[in-house]
N, C-alpha and C positions, 0 to 999 in steps of 0.2 A: 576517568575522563578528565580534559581539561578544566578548566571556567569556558574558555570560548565554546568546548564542546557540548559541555552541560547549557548554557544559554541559548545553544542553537535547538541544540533538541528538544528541550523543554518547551520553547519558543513554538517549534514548528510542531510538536504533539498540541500545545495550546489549537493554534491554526486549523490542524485538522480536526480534533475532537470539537471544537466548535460549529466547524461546516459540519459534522458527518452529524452530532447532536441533534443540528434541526433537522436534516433528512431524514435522521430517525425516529423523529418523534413523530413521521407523517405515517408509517404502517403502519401502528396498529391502529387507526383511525381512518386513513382515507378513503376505505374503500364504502368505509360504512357514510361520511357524510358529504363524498362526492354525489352519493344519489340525490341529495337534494337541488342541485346545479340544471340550467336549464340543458336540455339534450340529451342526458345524460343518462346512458344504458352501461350493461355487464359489457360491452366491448369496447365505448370510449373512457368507462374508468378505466378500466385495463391499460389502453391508450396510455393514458395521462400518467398512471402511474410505472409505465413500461419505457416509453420514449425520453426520460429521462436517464437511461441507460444507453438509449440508442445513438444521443447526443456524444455521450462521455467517449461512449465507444468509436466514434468517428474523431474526434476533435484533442484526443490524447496525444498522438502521435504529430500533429501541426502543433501542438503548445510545449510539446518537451524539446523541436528541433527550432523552434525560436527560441526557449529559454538556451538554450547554446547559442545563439547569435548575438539575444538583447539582454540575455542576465536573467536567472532564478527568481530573483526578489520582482523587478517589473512586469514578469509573466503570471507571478503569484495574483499579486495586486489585479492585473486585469482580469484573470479570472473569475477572481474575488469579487468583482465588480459587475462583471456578468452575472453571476450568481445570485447576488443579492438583486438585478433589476428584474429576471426571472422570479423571481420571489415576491417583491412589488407586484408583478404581473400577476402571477398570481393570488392574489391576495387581496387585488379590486376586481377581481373576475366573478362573477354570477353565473357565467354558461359554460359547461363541459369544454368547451371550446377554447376561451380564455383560459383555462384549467391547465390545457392539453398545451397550449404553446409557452406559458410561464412557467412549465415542469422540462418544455424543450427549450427554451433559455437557460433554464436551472444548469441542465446538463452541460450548456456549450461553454459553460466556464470549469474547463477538466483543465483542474491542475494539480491531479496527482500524481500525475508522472512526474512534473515538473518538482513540488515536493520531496519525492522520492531521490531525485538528483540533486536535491538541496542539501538531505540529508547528508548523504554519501560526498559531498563537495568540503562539507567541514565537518568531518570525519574520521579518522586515523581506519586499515584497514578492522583492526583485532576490535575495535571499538562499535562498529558498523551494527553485527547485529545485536548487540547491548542496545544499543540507539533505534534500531528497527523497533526493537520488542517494547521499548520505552513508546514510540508512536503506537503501534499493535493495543499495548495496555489500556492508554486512555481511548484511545476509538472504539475498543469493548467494554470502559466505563461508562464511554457516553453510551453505547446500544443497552445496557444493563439499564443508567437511569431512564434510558427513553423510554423502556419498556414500562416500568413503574408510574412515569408522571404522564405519560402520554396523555390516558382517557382521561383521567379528571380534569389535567388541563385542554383537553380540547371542549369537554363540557364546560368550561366557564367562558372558552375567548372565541372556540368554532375554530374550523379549517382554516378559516380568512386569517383568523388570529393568531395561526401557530404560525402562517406564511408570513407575516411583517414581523414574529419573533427570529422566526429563520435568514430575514433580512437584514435584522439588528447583530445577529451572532455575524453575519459576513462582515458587516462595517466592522465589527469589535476585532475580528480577523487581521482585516486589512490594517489596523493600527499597530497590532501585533506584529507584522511583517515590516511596516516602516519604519519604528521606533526599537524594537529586540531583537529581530534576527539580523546576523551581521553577514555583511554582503563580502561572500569568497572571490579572489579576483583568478581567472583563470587563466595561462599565457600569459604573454607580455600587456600591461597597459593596455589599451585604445588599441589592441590588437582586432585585425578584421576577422570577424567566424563567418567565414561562407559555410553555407548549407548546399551540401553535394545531394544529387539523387544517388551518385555510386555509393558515399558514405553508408545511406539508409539500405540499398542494395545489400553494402555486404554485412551488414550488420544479420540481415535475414537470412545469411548462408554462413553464420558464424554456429558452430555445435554447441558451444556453451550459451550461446543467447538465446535458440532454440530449445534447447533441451529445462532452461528456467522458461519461456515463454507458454512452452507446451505445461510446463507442471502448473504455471498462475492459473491457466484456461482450465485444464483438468479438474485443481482444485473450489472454484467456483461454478465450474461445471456442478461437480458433485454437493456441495453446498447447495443451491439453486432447488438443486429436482430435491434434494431430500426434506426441503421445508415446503414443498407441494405436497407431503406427505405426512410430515411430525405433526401437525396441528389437530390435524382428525384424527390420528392416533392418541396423541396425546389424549385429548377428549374420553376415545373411547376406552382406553387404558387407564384414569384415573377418576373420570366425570368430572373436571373442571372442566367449567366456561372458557371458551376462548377469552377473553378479558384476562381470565386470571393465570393465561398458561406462565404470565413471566416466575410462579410461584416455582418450577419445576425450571426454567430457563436459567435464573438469575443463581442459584446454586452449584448445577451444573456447568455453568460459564466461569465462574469462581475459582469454584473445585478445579478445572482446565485448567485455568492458567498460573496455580500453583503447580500443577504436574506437570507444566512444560519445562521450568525449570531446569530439569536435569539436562534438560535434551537441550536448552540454549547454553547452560552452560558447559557440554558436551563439544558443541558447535563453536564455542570461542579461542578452541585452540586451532591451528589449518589441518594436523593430524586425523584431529576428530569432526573437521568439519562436513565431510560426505558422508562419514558412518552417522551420526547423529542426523544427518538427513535423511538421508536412506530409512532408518529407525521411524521417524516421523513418517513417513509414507504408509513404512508397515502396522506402525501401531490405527493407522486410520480405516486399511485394509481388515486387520482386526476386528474394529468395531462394526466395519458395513457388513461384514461377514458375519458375523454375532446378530444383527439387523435382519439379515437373510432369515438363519437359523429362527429366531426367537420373535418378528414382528408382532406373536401375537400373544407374547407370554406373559403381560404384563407389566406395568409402572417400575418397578424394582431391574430388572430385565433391560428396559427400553433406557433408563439413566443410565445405567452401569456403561450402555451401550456411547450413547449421548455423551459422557463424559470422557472415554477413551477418542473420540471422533475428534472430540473438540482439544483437545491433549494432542492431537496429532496434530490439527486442522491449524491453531495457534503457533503451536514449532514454526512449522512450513512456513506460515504465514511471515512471521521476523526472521526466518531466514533465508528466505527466498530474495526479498532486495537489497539484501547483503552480498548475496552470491552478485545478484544483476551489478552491485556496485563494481564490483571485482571485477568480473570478466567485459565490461563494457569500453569500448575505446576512451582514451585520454579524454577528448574532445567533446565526446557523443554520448555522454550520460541520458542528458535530456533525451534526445533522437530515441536509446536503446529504452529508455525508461517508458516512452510515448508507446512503443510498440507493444513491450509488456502491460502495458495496461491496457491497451486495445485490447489483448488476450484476453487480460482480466475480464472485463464486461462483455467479450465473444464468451465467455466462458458461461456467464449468466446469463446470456440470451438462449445459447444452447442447453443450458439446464434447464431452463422452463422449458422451453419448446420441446426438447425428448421427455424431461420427466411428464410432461401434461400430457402428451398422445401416448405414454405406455401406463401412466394412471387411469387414463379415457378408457383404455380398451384391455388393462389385466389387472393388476391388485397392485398392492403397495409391494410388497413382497418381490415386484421384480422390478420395480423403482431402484429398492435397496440391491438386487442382484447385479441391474445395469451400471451402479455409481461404483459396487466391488469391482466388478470388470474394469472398468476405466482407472482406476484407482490401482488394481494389479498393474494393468497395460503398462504405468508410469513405473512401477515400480519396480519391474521386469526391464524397462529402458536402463534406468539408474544402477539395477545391478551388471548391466552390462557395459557399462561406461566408466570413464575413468575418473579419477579424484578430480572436482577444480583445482585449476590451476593455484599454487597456495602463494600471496604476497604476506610481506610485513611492511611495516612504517617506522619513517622516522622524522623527527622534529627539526630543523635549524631553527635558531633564535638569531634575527637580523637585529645589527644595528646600524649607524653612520645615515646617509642622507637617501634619498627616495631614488637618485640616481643609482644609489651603490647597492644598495638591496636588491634594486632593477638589474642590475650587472650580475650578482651573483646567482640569483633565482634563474636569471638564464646561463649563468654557466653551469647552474648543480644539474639544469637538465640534460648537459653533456656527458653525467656520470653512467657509465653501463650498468645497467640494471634498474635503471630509475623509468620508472612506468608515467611517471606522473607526478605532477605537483601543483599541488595548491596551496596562493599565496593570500594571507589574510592581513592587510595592511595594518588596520587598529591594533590588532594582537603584536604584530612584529616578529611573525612567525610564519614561517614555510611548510606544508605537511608533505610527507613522497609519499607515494605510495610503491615502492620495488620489489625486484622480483628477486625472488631469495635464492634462488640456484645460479644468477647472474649478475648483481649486485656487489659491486664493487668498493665496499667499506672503506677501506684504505684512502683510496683515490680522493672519498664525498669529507675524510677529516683533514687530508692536506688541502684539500682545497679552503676551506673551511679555517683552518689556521693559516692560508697565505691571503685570505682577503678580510680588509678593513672593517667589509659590514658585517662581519659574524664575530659573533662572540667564541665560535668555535666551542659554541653546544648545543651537542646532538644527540637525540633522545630517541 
């Protein structure tokens, strides 16, 4: 990676492992000392800690097709700020009620789609899912510590407590975003970005947009219903306390994300980029299917299980908006990234919803058979589909005056094969992103050695 690319990522895993941090340190607690709140029943906790999905889920796709209009970093920020006033809100709240609309605030500052197209905006393509799995890592760091510190710190500050910490982490956010992430410029200057309804149209009748949109849904799908399930197993598979299940969680989480490795590094050549995806589906099928076979075979059994799942489940996950970055229009990163995350949390609302009415009315056993099934389904797509489409990158390095940079960044976009580019003023550097069967080399160095602003290198 760069400097500018290591800065940004870095930057923007800070950003998120801080928001996701406090949200996580709110499960293993809420449910237990939202009962003391006035109103408050088994159906408005539920509520309160449900409808903050319900938000994200609505509100993803308006914040990633303005981050194309008004800029990544100003959408992040508002977000950010929504966030943290739902967090205030809740956090003077005493009634289920107050509970329930500072958790539906929380939600309506989704900017992870918007995120998501930050990353990929300062980015090179080969470098994308390096950078994905770098955000991925610390957002499973932070669910690791929250697991740990959660109970004893909500026994010292309460729920009220963890909510003005989860307020604090937003502000600390939003510094992060104004002062370290550097703001990619996209198109020309003070260029207008209308936001088309056709854009967003054809975006949902693009095969490659769908076919990652259908896997994020799938895979949180099946995540969702299968932790309606691990908890009571877990329990009755080893006799820890719920309290202490992070003991068997926070190893197996670990253990994962060393053995995804192969399969990100697999994924970083364009060759190996489908087979290594594809691989991740099937090692997940694997596991659920082992799930099937053995739910009741015991702690040894059920990890072995758990850490295959999550070995798949983590690939997928860094490589999935990697793909999104690639096959996403020039323009419409944000737009395509808003609808993938729509998925994302359609995906969690419909894994609770099916896993709870087939736990209500059969056993866990075909919890794990429904998540194989869907989990196949995908996988059976993908072997029937063809490789994404494969780019590379390349770098110019601008020099000369702010006019002349401006001249040549729109002329390299005349080069055939050139998909895209992003121009980062501070750095002094151009990134393309083009298409490697169309891609016109030649063309992008003479051009490049007959203009002023380029040093005529290209990386």
């Amino acid at each position: 990676m760069t400097a500018v690319e290591r800065r940004a990522v870095f930057s923007l895993a800070g950003v998120s492992s801080l928001r996701m941090f406090g949200l996580f340190l709110l499960l293993p607690v809420m449910a237990i000392y939202a009962e003391n709140y006035e109103g408050s029943t088994s159906l408005t906790i539920g509520v309160a800690i449900g409808i903050y999905g319900l938000t994200q889920a609505c509100l993803q796709i308006p914040f990633g097709i303005l981050s194309d209009r008004w800029g990544r970093k100003p959408m992040i920020i508002c977000g950010l700020l929504i966030f943290a006033a739902g967090s205030v809100i809740a956090a003077v709240s005493t009634s289920i009620a107050g509970l329930v609309i500072g958790r539906a605030v929380q939600g309506a500052g989704a900017v992870s789609s918007v995120v998501i197209a930050l990353v990929a905006d300062v980015t090179r393509v080969e470098q994308r899912t390096k950078a994905m799995a770098i955000v991925g890592v610390t957002i499973g760091a932070s669910f690791l510590l929250s697991m740990v510190v959660s109970p004893p710190l909500a026994g010292l500050i309460g729920l009220s407590g963890l909510f003005w910490l989860i307020a604090i982490f937003a502000v600390m956010a939003m510094g992060v975003v104004t002062w370290w992430v550097p703001a990619p410029v996209r198109g020309s200057p003070g260029q207008s970005r209308r936001v088309e309804l056709s854009q967003l149209l054809g975006m949902l009748r693009m095969p490659e947009l769908l076919r990652l949109d259908f896997g994020i849904l799938t895979l949180h799908l099946v995540l969702t219903a299968l932790f309606l399930v691990l908890p009571g197993l877990l329990t009755s598979s080893s006799g820890l306390e719920a309290t202490r299940h992070w003991q068997i969680y926070v190893p197996t989480l670990v253990g994962s994300a060393v053995g995804m490795i192969p399969l990100v590094r697999m994924a970083s050549g364009s060759a190996g980029q489908h087979r290594a995806f594809k691989l991740g589906i099937a090692v997940c099928v694997l596991a659920l299917l082992g799930l099937v076979i053995t739910a009741d075979a015991g702690l040894v059994t059920l990890s072995i299980c758990l850490f295959l799942f999550f070995t798949g489940f983590n690939a997928l996950e860094s490589m999935l908006p990697a793909l999104l970055s690639q096959a996403a229009p020039a323009d419409g990163k944000g737009s395509a990234s808003g609808i993938y995350s729509t998925a994302q949390f359609a995906g969690i609302f419909l894994g609770g919803g099916i896993g709870g009415v087939l736990l209500t009315y059969t056993s866990p056993a075909w919890v794990f058979l429904f998540c194989c099934a869907v989990m196949t389904v995908w996988l059976f797509v993908e072997l029937q589909s063809a490789a994404f489409k494969a780019f590379d990158s390349k770098i110019v390095e601008l020099r000369g005056s702010d006019s002349q940079k401006r001249e040549l960044v729109d002329r390299i976009r005349s080069v055939p094969g050139v998909a895209e580019t992003v121009w980062i003023p501070e750095e002094s550097v151009v990134y393309l992103k083009v298409d490697k069967e169309n891609f016109d080399n030649a063309k992008l160095e003479v051009l490049c050695q007959q203009t002023p602003a380029s040093d005529a290198t290209i990386t």
